[in-house]
C-alpha positions in Angstrom: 50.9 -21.6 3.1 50.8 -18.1 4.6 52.1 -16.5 0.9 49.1 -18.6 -0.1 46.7 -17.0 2.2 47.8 -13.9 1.8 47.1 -13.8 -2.0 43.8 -15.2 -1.5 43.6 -12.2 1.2 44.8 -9.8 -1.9 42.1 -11.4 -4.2 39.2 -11.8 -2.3 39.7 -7.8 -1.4 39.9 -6.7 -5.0 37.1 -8.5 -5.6 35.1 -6.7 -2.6 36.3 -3.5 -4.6 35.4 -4.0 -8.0 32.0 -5.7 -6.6 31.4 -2.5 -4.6 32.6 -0.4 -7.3 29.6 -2.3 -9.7 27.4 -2.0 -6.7 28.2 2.5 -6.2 27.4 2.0 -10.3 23.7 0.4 -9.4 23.4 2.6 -7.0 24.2 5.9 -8.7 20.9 5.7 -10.3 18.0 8.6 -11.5 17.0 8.9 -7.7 13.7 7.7 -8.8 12.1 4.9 -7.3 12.0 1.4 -7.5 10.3 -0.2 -9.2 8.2 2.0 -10.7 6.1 1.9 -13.8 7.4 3.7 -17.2 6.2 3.2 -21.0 8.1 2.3 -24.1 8.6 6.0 -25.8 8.9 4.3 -29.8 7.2 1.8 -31.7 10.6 0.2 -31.7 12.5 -0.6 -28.4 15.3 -3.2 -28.7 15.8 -5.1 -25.2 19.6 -6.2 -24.2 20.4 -9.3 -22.0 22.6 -7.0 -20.2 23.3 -2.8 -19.8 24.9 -1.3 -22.8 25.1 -2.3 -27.0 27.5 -4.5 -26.7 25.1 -7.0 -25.4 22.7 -8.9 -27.6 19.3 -7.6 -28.7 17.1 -10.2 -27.1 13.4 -8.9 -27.8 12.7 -5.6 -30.3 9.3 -4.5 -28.9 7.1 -3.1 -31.8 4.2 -1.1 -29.6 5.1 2.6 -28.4 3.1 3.2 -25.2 3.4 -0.3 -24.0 3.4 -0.2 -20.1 6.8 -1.6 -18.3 8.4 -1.9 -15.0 11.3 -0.7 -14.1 13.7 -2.8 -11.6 17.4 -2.0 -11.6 19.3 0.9 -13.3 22.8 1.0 -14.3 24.0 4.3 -15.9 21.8 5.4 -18.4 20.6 1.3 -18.9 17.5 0.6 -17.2 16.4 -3.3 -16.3 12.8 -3.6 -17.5 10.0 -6.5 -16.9 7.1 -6.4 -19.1 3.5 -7.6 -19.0 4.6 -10.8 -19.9 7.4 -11.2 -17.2 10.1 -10.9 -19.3 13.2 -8.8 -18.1 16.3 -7.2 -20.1 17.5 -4.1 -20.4 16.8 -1.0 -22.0 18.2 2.2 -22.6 16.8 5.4 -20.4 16.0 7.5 -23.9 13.5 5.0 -25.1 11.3 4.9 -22.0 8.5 7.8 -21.1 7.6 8.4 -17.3 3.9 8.8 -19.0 1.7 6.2 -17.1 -0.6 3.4 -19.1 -1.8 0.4 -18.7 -2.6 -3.0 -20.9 -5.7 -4.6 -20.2 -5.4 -8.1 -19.0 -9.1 -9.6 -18.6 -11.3 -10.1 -22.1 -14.1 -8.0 -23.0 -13.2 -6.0 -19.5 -16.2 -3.2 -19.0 -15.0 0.4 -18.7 -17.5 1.7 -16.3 -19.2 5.4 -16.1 -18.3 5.1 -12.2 -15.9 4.0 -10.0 -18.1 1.0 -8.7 -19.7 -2.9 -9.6 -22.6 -1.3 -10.9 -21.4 1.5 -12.7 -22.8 1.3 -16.8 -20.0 0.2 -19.2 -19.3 3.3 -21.4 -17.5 0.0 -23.3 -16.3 -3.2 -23.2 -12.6 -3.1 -24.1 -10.4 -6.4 -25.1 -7.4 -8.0 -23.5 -4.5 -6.4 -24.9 -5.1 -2.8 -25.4 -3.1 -0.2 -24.1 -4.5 3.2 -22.6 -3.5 5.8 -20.4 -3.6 5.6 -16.7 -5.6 8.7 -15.2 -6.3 8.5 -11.8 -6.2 6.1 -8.9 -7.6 6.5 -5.7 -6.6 6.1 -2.6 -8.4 2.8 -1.3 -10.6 2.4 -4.6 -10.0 -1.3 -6.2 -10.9 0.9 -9.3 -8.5 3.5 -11.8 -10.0 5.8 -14.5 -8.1 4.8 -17.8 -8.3 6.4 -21.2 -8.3 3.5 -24.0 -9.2 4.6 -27.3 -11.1 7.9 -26.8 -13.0 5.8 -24.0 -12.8 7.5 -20.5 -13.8 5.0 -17.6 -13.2 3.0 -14.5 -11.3 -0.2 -14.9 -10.7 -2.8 -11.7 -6.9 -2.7 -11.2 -7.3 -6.5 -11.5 -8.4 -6.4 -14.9 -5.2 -4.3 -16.0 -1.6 -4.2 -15.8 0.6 -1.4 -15.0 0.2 -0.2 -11.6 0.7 -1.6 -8.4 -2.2 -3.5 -6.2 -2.6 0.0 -3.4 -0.5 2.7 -5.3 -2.0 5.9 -5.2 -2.0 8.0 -8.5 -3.6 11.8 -9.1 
């Protein structure tokens, strides 16, 4: 019973160590935060069910630009959710630390000024993808650039920055 013991003693500590050494592995990351939101760097991106090639290509994303967040890093593999809510993993080369945003709401105006009754320079549909300009400290509003278009956009009617986040 004690020789038992003692080997589940032996077993359950090399387990602690190869745990921790996987945990040191997640930790020893960019330094960067997280999450934090990136965007897909080609028009082709192949997402793995786990960190490196030897794991299966779950999704190929086809849209360079395409706003995604960030949650876990492992070496050079980072674990990615997009707009959808699906997660896998990526490698570091293929994302961009360039901000941008996919609209979420149909038809959402992209107003002159950073208020309700700001003009719509235009209306733009669910789905496209721009670049994230400024947010304000406060402001429910971000200035986007979608397809030439400058404007304010609610952060509710987009997706790729977080609900207060603060970007200059």
């Amino acid at each position: 019973m004690i020789r038992l013991l003692s080997v589940f003693i032996v077993a359950a500590c090399l387990s602690a160590a190869a745990l921790g050494g996987m945990a040191s592995a997640i930790a020893q990351s960019s330094g960067l935060p997280l999450p934090r939101f990136v965007s897909l760097r080609s028009d082709q991106v192949n997402m793995r069910s786990g960190p490196g090639v030897r794991y299966p290509v779950d999704w190929v994303y086809l849209r360079r630009n395409l706003p995604v967040e960030v949650i876990a890093e492992f070496d050079t593999w980072r674990k990615i959710r997009d707009p959808d809510g699906a997660e896998g993993w990526v490698h570091q080369s293929m994302l961009a630390g360039r901000r941008t945003v996919i609209v979420s709401t149909p038809r959402a105006p992209l107003r002159r000024t950073a208020d309700d009754e700001g003009m719509p320079a235009a209306l733009i549909e669910a789905g496209a993808v721009g670049r994230l300009v400024q947010c304000p400290t406060g402001s429910i509003f971000c200035r986007v650039e979608i397809s030439g278009f400058q404007g304010w956009l609610k952060r509710e009617e987009f997706w790729g920055v977080y609900r207060m986040e603060f970007v200059e």
